[in-house]
C-alpha positions in Angstrom: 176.5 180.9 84.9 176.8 178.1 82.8 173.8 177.7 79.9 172.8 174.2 79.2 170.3 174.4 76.2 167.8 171.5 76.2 165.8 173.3 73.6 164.3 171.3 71.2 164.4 173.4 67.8 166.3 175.2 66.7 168.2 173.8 69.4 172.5 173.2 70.2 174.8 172.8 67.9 178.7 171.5 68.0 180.8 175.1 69.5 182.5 173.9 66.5 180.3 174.3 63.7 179.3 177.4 65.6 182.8 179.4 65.8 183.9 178.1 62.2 180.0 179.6 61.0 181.0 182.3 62.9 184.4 183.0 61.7 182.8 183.0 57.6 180.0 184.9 58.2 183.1 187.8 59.0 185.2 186.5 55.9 184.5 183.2 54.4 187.8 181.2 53.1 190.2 184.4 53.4 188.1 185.5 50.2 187.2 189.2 52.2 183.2 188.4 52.3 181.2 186.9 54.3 179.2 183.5 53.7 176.0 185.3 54.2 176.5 187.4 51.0 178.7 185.5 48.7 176.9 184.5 45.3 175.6 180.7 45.5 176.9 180.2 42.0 180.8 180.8 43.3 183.2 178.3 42.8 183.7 178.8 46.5 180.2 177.4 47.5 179.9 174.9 44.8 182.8 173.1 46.5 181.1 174.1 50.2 177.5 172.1 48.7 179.2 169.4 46.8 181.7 168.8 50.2 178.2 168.9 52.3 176.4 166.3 49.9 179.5 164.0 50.0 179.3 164.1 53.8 175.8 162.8 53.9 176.6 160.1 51.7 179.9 159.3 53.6 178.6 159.3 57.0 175.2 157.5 56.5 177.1 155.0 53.8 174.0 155.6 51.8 174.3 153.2 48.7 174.6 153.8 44.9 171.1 154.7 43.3 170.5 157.1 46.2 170.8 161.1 45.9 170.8 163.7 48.0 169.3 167.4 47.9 169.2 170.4 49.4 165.7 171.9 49.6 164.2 175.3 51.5 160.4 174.9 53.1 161.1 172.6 56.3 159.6 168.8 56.9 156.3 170.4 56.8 156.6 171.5 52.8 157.7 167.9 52.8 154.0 166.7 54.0 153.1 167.4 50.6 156.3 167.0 48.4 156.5 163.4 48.9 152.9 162.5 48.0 153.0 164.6 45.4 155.9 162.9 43.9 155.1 159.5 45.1 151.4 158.7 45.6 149.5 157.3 42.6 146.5 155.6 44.5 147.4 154.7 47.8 149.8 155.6 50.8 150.0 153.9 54.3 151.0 156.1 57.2 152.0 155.3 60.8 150.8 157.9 63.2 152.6 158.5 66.3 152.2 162.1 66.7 151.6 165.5 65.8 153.5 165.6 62.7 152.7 162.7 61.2 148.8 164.0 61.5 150.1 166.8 59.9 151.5 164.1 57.0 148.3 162.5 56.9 146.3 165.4 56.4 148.5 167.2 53.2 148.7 163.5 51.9 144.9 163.1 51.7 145.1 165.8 48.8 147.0 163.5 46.3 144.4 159.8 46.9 143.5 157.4 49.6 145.8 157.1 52.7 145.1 154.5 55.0 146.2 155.1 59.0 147.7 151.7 59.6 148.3 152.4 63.3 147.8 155.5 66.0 148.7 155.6 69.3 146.7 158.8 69.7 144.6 156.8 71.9 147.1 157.2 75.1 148.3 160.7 74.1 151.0 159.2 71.4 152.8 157.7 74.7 153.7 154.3 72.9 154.9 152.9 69.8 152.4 151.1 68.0 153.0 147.3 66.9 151.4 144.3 65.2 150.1 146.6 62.5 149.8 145.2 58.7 151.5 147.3 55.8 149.2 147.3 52.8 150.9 145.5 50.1 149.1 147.5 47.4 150.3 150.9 48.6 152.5 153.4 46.9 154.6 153.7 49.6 154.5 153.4 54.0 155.4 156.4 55.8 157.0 157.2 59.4 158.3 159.8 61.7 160.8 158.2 63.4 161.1 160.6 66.5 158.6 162.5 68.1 159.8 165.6 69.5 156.4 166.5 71.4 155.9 163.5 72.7 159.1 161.6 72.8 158.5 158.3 71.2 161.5 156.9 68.9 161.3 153.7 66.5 165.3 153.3 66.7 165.4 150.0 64.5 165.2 150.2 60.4 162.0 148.6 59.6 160.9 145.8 57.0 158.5 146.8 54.8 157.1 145.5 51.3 156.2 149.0 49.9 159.1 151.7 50.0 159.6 153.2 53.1 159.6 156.9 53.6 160.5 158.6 57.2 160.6 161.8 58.4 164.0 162.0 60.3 163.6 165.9 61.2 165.2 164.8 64.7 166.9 161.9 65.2 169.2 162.1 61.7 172.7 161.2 62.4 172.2 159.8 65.6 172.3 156.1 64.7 173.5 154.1 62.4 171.1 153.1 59.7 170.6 150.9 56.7 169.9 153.8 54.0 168.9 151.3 51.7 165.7 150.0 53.8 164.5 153.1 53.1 162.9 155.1 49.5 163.0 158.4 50.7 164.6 160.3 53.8 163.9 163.9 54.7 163.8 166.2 57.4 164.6 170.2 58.4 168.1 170.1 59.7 167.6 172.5 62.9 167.9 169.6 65.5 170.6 167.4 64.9 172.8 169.5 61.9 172.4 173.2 61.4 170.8 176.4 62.0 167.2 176.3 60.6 166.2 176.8 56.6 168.1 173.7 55.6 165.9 170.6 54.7 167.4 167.0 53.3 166.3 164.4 51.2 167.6 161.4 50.9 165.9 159.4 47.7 165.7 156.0 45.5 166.2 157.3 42.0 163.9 154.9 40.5 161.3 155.3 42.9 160.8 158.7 40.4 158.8 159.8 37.6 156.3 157.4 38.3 153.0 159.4 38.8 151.3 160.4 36.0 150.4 163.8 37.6 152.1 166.9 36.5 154.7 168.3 38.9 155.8 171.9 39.1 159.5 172.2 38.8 159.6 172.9 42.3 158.5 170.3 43.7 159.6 167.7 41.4 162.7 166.0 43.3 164.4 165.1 40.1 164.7 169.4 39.4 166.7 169.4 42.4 168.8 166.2 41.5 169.8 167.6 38.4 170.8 170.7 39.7 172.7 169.5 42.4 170.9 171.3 44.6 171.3 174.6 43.2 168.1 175.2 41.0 167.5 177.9 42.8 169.1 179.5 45.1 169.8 177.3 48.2 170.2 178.1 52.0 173.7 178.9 51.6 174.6 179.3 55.4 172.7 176.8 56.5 174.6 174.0 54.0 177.9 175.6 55.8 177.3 175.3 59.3 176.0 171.7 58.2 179.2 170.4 56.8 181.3 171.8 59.9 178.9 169.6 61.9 178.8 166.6 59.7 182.9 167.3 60.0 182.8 167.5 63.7 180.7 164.5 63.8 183.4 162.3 61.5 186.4 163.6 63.5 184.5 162.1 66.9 184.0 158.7 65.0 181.5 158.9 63.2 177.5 157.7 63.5 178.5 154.2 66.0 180.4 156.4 68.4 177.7 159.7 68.7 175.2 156.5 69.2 176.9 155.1 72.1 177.0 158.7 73.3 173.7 159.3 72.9 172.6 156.3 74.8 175.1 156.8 77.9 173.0 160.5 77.9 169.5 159.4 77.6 170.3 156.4 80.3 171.7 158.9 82.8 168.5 161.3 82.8 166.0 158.5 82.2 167.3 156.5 84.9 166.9 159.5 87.3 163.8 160.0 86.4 162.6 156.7 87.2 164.3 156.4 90.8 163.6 160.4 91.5 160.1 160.1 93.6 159.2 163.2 92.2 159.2 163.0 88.6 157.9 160.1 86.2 158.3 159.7 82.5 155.5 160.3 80.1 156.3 157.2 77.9 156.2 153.6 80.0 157.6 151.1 77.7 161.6 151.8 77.9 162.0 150.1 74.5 159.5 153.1 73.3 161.4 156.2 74.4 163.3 158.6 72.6 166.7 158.9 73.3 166.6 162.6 71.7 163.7 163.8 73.5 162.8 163.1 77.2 159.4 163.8 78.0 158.6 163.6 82.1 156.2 165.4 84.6 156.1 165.4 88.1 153.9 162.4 89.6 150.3 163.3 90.2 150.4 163.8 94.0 153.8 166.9 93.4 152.0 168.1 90.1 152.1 171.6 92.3 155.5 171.7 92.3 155.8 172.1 88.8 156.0 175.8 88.5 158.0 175.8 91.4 160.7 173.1 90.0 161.0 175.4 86.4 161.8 178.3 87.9 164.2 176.5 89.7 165.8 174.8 86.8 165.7 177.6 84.6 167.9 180.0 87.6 170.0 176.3 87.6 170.9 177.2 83.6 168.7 174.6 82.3 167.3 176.4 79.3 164.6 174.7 77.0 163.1 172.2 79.7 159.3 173.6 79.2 157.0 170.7 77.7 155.3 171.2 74.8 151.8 172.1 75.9 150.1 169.2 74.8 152.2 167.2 77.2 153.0 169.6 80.0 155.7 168.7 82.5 159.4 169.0 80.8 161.4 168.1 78.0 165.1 167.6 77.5 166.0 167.4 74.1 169.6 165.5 74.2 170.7 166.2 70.3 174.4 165.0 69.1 176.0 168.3 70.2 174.8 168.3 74.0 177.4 167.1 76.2 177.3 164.7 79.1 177.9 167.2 81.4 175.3 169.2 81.0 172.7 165.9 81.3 174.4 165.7 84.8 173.8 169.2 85.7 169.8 168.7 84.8 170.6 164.7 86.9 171.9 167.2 90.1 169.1 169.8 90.1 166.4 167.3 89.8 168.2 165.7 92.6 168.4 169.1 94.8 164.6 169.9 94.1 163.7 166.2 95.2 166.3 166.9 98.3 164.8 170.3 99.0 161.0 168.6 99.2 
């Protein structure tokens, strides 16, 4: 049977990116060893990481003044990083969901933050709007897609302070204007490689500017200088990442995997809202992620939620469990998940509803 992996992360990846990962980890490049235990000092990988950061800049046309780095720790080590590095006195945040608490909270170490807007009033089901920016702030921070919750802001905002967004799981899924933006990060195990990788995308002159010490570490301009290689990087991770960021140029590039992304997210959205069964968890269609469907079964078949699981899961839906502070299901609908396999979840929703 058929797997159709929904999970949300570490979650599917291009067949592409997996067989060419695959195929190095038995000999990488026709040198006779595998990626997983070359030396990241080889002229071999220097040309894999350099290719990789090229890629980035290529595909998200990210403008001159920009750099990229390859970092271990995940978005979460990134909670801290960026205040560390960026917050003098004061930092706005946006919260619209669990990680951006999480943001909040490791930000509070370095000076004042100041919540602008929650929606943790209706379980972060919406996007909130009308919200002020402080001017005075050292910088105003997102999370553009909430993978518990399944919330999305899907335009590039205006802001008057730099903008910094975590973009963990909806990173090459769009096309976006890099230079709205200070800094960019995110861990690459949704929508690029396997996880260990994290990116970040930063305004050079946005650096250098507290007057706080920062270990090497955790001093962005360490990894700049280094290209990435101040220490030794997730090599395999970087590799599988530039066979996706290739498989993603050879479809079209960023415009084309949007339009597919949107014709998947329609498809399962739209049965959800005719399906009497099930109903979304977030209301305001403008609000939804297009990466991660949230939906439970309507209040009066919230029985039947066990019962359509199972079913899915001996269908080959694999992944479809909510995160517990939502319950119901989730289908995570990254880059790499095809079309068909949205209409296979589409056909057994449509059975169960059929069968009851």
């Amino acid at each position: 049977m058929k797997k159709h992996n929904f999970n949300a992360g570490p979650s599917i990846l291009p067949r592409e990116a997996i067989e060419k990962s695959a195929e190095a980890i038995l000999d990488f490049n026709g040198i006779g060893l595998s990626i997983l235990e070359i030396s990241h000092r080889s002229k071999e990988f220097d040309a894999v990481n350099l290719e990789t950061l090229a890629m980035f800049k290529e595909l998200l046309d990210i403008p001159e003044g920009y750099k990229v780095v390859f970092i271990g720790g995940g978005a979460s080590t990134q909670f801290f990083t960026v205040p560390y590095n960026l917050l003098q006195t004061k930092a706005a945040y946006l919260v619209t969901g669990a990680w951006s608490k999480k943001a909040v909270k490791e930000a509070k170490y370095f000076g004042d933050v100041q919540v602008v807007a929650s929606s943790e009033d209706k379980n972060f089901t919406y996007i909130p709007r009308g919200y002020q920016i402080p001017t005075d702030a050292d910088y105003f921070h997102i999370t553009t897609n909430n993978t518990i919750f399944g919330t999305e802001i899907r335009q590039d905002l205006d802001s008057p302070v730099p903008l910094v967004a975590d973009m963990s799981s909806d990173i090459f899924s769009r096309p976006m204007d890099v230079s709205k933006y200070g800094l960019i990060y995110g861990g690459a195990q949704k929508n690029l490689a396997p996880a260990g990788l994290t990116f970040v995308i930063v305004k050079e002159d946005l650096l250098g500017k507290v007057d706080r010490p920062l270990p090497s570490m955790v001093d962005y301009r360490t990894h700049i200088k280094s290209d990435s290689m101040y220490n030794t990087p997730p090599v395999f991770a970087i590799f599988t990442a530039l066979q996706t960021l290739k498989w993603l140029k050879n479809l079209g590039g960023l415009k084309v995997i949007e339009k597919m992304n949107l014709e998947k997210s329609k498809l399962l959205y739209g049965e959800i809202d005719r399906n009497r069964l099930f109903v979304a968890t977030v209301p305001v269609p403008e609000d939804r992620s297009i990466m991660n469907v949230c939906f439970v079964m309507k209040e009066e078949y919230k029985e039947l939620e066990k019962e359509f699981l199972t079913y899915a899961t001996e269908q080959g839906m694999v992944g479809i469990k909510g995160h517990r502070d939502v319950g119901g299901f989730r289908a995570s609908l990254y880059n790499a998940m095809p079309l068909e396999s949205v209409q296979a979840l589409v056909n057994c929703m449509q059975k169960f509803e059929a069968n009851h």
